[in-house]
N, C-alpha and C positions, 0 to 999 in steps of 0.2 A: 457225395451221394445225397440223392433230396430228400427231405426228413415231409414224413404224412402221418394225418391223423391217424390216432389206437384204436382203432375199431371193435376190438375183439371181446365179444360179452364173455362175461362170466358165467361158467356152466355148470348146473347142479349137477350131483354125484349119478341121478339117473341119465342125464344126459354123456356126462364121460364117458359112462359102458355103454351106451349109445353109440357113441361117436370113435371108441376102441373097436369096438363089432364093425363098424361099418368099414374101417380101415383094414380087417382081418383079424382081429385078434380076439383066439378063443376062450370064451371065459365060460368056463364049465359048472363054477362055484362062485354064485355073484356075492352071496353073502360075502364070502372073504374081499372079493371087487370093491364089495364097500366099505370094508371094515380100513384096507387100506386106501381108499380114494379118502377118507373120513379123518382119519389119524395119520398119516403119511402127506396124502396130498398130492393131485395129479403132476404140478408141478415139477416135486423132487422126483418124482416116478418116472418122468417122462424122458429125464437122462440116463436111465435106466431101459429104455424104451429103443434107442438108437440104434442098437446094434439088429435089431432084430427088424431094422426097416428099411425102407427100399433106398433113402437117404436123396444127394442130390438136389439139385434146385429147383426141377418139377412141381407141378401141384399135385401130383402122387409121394414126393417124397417121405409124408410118415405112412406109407403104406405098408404094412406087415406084409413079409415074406415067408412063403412057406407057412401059413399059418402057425405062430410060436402060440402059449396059450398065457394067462397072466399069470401063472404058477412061476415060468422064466421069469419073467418084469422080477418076483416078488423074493426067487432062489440069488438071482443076482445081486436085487439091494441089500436082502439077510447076508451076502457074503460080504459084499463092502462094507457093513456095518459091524459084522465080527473083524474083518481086517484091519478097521478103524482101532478096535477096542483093542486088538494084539499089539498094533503099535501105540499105541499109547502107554502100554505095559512096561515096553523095554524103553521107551523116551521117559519115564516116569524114572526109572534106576536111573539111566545115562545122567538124566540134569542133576540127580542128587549126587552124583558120583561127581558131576562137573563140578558144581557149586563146593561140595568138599574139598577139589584138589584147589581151586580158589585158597580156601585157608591152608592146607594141610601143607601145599607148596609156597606159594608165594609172601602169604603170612609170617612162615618160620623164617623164610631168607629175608623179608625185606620190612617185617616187624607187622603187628595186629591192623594199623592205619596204611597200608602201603596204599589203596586206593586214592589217597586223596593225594599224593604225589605224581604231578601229572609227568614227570620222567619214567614211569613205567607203562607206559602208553606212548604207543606210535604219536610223531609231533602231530600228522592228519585227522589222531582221532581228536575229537569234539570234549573234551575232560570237564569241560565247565558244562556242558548240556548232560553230559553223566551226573554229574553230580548232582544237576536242579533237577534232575527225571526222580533221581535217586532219592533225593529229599523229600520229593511230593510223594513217592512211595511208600515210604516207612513213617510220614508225618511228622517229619523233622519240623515243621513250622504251625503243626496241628496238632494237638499235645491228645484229641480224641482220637484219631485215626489211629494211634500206635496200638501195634500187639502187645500184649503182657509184657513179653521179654524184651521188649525195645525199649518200653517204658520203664524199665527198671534201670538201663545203663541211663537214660535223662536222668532219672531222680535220682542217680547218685553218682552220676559224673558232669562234669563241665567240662573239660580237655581231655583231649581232643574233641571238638564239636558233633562230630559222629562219631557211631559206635565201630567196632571193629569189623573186620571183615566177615569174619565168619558168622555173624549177626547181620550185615546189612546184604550178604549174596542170600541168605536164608530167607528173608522179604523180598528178595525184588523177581517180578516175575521170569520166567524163560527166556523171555526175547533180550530184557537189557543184559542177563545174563551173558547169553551167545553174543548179544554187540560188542559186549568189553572184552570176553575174551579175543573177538576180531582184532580190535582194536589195542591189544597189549602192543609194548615192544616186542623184540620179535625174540630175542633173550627168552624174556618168561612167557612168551607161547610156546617155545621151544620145552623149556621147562614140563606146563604142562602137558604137553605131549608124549612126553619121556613115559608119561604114568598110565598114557592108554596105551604107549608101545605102536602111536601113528607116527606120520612125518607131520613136520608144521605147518607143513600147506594144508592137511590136513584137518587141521586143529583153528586153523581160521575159518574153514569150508563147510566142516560137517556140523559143528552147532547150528550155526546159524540156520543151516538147512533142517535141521530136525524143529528148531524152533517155529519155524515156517510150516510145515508137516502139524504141530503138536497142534499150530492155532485152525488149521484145516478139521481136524480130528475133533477139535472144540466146537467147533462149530457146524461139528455131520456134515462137511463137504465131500462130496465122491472123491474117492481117491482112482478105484477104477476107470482105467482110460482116459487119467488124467496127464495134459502134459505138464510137468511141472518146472516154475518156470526160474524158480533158483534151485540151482542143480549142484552136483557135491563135486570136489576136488575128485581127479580119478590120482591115484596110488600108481605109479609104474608097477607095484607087487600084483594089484590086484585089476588092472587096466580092461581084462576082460567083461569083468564083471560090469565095470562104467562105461562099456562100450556103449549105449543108450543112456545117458545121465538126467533125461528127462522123462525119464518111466520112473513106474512104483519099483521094479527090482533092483536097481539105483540106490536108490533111499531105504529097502529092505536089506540091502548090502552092509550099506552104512549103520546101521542099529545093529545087526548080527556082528559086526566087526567088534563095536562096541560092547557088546555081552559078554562076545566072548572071554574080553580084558577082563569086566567089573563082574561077572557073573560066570561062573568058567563051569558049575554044573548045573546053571541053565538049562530048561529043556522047550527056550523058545524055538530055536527052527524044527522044534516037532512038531510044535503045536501049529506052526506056518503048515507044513508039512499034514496034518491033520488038516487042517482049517480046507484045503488044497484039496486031499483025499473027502472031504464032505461033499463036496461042490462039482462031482468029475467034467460037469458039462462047461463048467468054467477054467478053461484045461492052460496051464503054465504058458502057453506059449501066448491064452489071449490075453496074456496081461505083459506080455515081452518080455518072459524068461528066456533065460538064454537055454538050446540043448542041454538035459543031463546037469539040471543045476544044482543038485544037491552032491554031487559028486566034487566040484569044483573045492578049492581050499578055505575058501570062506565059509563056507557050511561044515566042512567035517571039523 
């Protein structure tokens, strides 16, 4: 495809509502028009914007249908942004519950350093690139970078070179987290699995994916109507529910399976369930729930 110059100016905030009016969209209350074109930003607003437009490769394409007004634009980003914040709730317990069974299992069986023994890791994974991620992490060679608690096993240890496990998964972010868990032998994935009551495929599949999700949520990406492009193991138990592995109810699957392990009177799928009942014009099915999903065995 031929690549042409950017042409396209930059429009002040009277001009956007300008230029939303003229495509049909009613704005009843410009104050508010402005308050989010200002702090928001047409930009993110605008993927917000799609479903309520004519779409298509046309030069009418962002044309508003049915006159929606900017109360819609503004009900649906407030919904995506609570939904953000719900998951991030339950991926906040699940990594602390991960990073736990980390020591809680593998630590007792295979002693405090087992990480640094690259026999408990698949031969594929990368164990020397773990380690120097893991070092710049915790400031193994930056004696300013260390937290309090890190800094204390340096000053008063020299053997083993690092600290132990339940001290160096408590530093390092989500992602290396969910890579090393990928990356075990299949033994001690197996292991930790035992402890969320998943299969092992499972347990190479759904960190990683949540990890993926958490840095979305970090960084205010839409989730709504997003397809997502690492997708989670589906369960022969729960196969129905992964029948779409690249929707939000996929990965909302995935964290409720997880709760229910680490958090058993949890009362997050009510508050999904709430969150759902606020918004009725943003109805279960337009986010590709399946029929009757609160019914299914993953929710009760």
């Amino acid at each position: 495809m031929p690549r042409i110059q950017f042409d396209k100016p930059a429009l002040s905030i009277k001009q956007h509502i300008e230029l939303l009016r003229e495509r049909g969209l009613a704005i009843t209350d410009e104050a508010l028009a402005r308050e989010y074109l200002r702090y928001v930003g047409y930009y993110r607003l605008s993927g917000y914007m799609l479903p309520f437009q004519k779409g298509g490769q046309g030069e009418d394409r962002h044309r508003f249908v049915n006159t929606p007004s900017f109360h819609d634009i503004v009900d649906l980003y407030t919904f995506d942004r609570k939904l953000r914040l719900l998951l991030l709730d339950a991926i906040e317990r699940i990594e602390i519950a991960l990073r736990a069974a980390l020591s809680t299992v593998l630590a007792v069986d295979h002693g405090p350093h087992w990480y640094l023994d690259p026999t408990h890791f698949d031969p594929r994974y990368d164990h020397g690139d773990f380690l120097e991620r893991a070092k710049k992490d915790i400031g193994h060679n930056e004696p300013r970078r260390r937290d309090l608690f890190m800094a204390h096993y340096y000053d008063h240890y020299s053997n083993p070179p690092m600290p132990p496990s339940w001290m160096l998964f408590e530093a390092l972010s989500f992602g290396p987290v969910s890579m090393a868990i990928k990356g075990l032998e299949k033994g001690n994935r197996k292991r930790i699995a035992r402890e969320f009551s998943i299969p092992e495929p499972a347990m190479k599949s759904w960190p990683h994916c949540l990890s993926y999700i958490r840095n979305l949520c970090a960084h205010h990406s839409r989730l709504w109507n997003r397809t997502f492009t690492i997708r989670p193991f589906a369960p022969r138990e729960f196969a129905d529910d992964f029948a779409d592995q690249g929707r939000i109810y996929a990965q909302l699957a995935v964290a409720q399976i997880f709760m229910k392990k680490i958090s058993p009177m949890s009362q997050w799928s009510d508050r999904l369930q709430a969150l759902l009942d606020e918004y009725p014009a943003i109805t279960p099915a337009r986010l590709h729930f399946p029929n009757r999903w609160q019914q299914r065995a993953v929710w009760r």
